[in-house]
N, CA, C and O of each residue as an XYZ file, in Angstrom:
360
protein
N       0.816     -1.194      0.000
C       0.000      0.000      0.000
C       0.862      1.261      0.000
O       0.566      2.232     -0.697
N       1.606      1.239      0.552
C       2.947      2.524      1.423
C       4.068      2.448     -0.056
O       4.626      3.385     -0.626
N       4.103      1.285     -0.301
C       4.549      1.353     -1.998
C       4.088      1.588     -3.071
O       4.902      1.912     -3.936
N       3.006      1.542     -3.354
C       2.198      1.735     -4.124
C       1.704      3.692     -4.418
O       1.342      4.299     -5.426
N       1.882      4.020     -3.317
C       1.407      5.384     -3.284
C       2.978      6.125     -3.425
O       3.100      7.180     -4.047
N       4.203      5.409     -2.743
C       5.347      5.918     -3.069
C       5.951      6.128     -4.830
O       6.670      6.934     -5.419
N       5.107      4.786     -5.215
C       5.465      4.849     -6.639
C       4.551      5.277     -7.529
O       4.926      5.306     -8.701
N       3.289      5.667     -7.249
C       2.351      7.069     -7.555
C       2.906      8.434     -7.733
O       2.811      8.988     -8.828
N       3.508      9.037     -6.673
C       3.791      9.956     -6.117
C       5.349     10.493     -6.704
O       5.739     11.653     -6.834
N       5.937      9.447     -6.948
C       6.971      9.866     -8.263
C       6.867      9.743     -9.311
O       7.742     10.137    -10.082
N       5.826      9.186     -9.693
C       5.900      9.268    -11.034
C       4.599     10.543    -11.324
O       4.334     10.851    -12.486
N       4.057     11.030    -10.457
C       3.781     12.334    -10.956
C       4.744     13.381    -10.595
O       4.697     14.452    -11.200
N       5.711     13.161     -9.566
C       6.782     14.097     -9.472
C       7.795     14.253    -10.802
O       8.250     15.336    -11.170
N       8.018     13.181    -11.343
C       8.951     12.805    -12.223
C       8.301     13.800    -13.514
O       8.874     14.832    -13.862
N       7.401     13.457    -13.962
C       6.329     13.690    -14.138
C       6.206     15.637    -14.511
O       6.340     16.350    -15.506
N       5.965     15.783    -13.424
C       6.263     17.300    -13.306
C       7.850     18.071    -13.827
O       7.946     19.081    -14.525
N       8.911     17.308    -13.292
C      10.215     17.847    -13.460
C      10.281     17.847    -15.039
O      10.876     18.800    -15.542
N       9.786     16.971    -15.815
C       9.394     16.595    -17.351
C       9.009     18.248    -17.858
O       9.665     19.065    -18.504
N       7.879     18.295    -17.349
C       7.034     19.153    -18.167
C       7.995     20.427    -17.689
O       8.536     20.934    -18.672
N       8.298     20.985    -16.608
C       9.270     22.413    -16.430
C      10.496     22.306    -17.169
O      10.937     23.349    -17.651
N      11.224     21.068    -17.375
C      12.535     20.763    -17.890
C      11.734     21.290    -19.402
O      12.046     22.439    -19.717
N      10.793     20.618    -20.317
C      10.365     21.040    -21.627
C       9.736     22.678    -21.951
O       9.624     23.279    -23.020
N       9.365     23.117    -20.428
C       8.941     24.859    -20.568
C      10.346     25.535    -20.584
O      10.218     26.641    -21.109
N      11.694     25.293    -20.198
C      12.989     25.720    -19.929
C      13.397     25.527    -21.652
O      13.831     26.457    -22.332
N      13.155     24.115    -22.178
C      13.980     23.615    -23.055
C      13.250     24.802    -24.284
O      13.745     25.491    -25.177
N      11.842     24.595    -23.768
C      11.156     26.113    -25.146
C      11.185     27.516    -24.951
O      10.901     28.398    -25.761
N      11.559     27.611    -23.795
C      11.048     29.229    -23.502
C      12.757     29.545    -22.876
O      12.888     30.580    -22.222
N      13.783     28.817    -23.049
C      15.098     29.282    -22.131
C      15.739     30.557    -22.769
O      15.921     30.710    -23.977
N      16.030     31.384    -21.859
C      16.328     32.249    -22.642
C      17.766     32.394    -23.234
O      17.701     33.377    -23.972
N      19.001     31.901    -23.263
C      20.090     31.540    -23.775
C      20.059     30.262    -24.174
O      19.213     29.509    -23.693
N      21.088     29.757    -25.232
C      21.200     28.433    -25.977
C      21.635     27.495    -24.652
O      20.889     26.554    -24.379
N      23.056     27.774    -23.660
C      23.191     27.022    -22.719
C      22.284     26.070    -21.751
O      22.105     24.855    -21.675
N      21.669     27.519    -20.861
C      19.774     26.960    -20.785
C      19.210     25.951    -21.223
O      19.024     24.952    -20.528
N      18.825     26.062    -22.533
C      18.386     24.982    -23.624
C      19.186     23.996    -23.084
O      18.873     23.258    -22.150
N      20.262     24.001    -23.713
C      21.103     22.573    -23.381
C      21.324     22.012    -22.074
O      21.606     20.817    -21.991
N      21.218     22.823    -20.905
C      20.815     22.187    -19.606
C      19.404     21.539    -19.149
O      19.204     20.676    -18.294
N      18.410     22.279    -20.055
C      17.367     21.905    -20.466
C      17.398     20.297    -20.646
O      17.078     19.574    -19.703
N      17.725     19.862    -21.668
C      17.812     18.550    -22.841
C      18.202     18.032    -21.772
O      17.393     17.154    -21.472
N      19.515     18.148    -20.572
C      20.388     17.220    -20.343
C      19.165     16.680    -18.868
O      18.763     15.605    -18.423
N      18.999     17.835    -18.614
C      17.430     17.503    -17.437
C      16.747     16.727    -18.039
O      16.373     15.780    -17.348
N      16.298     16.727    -19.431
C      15.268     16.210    -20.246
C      15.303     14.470    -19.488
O      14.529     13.788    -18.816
N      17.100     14.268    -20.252
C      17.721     12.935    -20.127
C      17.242     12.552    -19.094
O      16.154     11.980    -19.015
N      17.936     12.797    -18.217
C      17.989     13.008    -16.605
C      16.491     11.830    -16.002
O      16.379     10.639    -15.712
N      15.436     13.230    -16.074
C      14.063     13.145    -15.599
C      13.846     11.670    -16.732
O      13.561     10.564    -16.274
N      13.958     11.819    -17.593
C      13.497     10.141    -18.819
C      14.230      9.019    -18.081
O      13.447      8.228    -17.553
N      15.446      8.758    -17.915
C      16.164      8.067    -17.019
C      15.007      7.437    -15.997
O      14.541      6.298    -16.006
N      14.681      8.620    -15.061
C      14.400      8.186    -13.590
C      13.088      7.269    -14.095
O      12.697      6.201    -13.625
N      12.541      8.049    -15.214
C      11.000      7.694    -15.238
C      10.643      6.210    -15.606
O       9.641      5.597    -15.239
N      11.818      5.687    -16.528
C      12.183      4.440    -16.851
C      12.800      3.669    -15.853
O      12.132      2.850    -15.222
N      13.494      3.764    -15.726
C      13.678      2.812    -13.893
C      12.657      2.653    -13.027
O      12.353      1.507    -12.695
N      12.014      3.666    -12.555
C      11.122      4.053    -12.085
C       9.807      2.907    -12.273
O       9.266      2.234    -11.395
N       9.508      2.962    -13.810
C       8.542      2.070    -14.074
C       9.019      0.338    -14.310
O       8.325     -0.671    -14.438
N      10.576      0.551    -14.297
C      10.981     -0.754    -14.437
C      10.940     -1.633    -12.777
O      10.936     -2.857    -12.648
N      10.914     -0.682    -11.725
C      10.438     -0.870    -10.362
C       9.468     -1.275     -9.961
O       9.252     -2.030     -9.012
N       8.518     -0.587    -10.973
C       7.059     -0.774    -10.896
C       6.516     -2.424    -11.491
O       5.779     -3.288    -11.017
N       7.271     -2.303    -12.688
C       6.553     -3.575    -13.411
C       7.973     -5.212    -12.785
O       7.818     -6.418    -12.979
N       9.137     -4.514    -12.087
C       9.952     -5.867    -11.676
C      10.162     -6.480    -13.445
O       9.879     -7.632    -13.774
N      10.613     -5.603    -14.239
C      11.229     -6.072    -15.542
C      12.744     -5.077    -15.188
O      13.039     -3.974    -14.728
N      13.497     -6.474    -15.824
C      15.025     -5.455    -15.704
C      15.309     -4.824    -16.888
O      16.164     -3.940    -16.826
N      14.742     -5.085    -18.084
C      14.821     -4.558    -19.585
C      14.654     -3.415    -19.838
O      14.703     -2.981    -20.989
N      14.367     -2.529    -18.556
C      14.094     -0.911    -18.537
C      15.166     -0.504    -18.123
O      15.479      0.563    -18.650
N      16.109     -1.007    -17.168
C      17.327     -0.741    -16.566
C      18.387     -0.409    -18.055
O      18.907      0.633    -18.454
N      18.390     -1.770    -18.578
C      19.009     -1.556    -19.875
C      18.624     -0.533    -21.074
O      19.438     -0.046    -21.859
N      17.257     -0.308    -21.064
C      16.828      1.082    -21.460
C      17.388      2.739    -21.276
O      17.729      3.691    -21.978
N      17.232      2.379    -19.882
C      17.817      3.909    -18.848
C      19.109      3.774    -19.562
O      19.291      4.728    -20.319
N      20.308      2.679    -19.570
C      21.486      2.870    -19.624
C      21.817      3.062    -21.033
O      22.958      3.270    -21.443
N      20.684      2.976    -21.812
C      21.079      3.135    -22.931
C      20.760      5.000    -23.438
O      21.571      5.791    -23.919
N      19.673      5.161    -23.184
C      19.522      6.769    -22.953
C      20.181      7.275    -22.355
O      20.474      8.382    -22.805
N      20.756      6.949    -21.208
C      21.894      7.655    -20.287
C      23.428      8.085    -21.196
O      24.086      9.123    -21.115
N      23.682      6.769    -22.112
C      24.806      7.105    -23.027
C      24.332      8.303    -24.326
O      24.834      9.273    -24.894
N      23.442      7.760    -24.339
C      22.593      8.696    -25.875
C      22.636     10.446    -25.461
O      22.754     11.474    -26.128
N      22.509     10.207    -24.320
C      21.873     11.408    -23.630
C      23.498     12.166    -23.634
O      23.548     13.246    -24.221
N      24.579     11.734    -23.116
C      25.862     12.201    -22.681
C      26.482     12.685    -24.284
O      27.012     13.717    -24.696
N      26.165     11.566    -24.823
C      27.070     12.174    -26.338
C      26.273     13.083    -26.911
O      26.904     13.956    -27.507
N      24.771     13.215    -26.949
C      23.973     14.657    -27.389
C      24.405     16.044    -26.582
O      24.191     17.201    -26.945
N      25.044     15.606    -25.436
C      25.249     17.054    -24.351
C      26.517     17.305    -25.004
O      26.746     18.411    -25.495
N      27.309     16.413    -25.042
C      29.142     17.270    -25.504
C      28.881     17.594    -26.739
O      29.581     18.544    -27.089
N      27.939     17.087    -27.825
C      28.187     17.283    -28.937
C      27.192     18.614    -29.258
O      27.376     19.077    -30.384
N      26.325     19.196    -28.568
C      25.662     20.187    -28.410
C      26.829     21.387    -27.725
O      27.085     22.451    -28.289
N      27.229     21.098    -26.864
C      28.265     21.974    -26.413
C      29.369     22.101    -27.058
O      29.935     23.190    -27.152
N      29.930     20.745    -27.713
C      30.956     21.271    -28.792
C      30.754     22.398    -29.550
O      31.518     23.361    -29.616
N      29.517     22.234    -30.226
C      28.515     23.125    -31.212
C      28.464     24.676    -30.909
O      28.558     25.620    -31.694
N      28.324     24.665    -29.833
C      28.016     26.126    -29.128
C      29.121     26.610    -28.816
O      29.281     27.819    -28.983
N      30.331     25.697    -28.205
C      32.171     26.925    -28.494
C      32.314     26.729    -29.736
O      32.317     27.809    -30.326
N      32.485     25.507    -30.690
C      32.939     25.899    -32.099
C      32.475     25.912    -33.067
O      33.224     25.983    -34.040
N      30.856     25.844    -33.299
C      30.380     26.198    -34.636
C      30.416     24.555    -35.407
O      29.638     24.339    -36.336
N      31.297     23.551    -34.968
C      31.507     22.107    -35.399
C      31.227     21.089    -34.193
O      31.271     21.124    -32.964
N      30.985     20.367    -34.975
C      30.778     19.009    -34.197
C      32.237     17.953    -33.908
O      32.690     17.633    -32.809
N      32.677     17.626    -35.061
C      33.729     17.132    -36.018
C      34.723     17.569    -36.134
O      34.632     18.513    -36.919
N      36.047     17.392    -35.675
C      37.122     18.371    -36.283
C      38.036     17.452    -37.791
O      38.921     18.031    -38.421
């Protein structure tokens, strides 16, 4: 019961951090912003997937998270590359 409402209760928290992380990612007012934005994006998607992989006792979400977790890291440097040099690629 005490679990059940714990794992309610984050996943509308989670939930929430989602939707402010996507009002930041549209309305930020510098590009950096934005890109702290996205990396929250990751972040909050992460939890939400574990989260439900808790919920349902499947470990195939774990491997999910870890796979967005990498996806997520090489979109942040390569966004920030972007923003000091104009390239991705040297």
């Amino acid at each position: 019961m005490i679990f059940d409402a714990a794992i309610s209760l984050s996943f509308f928290l989670i939930l929430l951090a989602l939707v402010f992380s996507f009002y930041r990612l549209v309305k930020g007012p510098s590009m950096p912003d934005r890109i702290l934005a996205l990396d929250t994006l990751y972040i909050n998607t992460i939890a939400l997937i574990i989260l439900l992989g808790i919920y349902l006792g499947s470990v195939l979400y774990f491997e999910a998270a870890l796979f967005i977790a990498v996806m997520g890291f090489v979109g942040t440097v390569a966004l920030s590359r972007f923003i000091l040099r104009g390239d991705i690629m040297e």
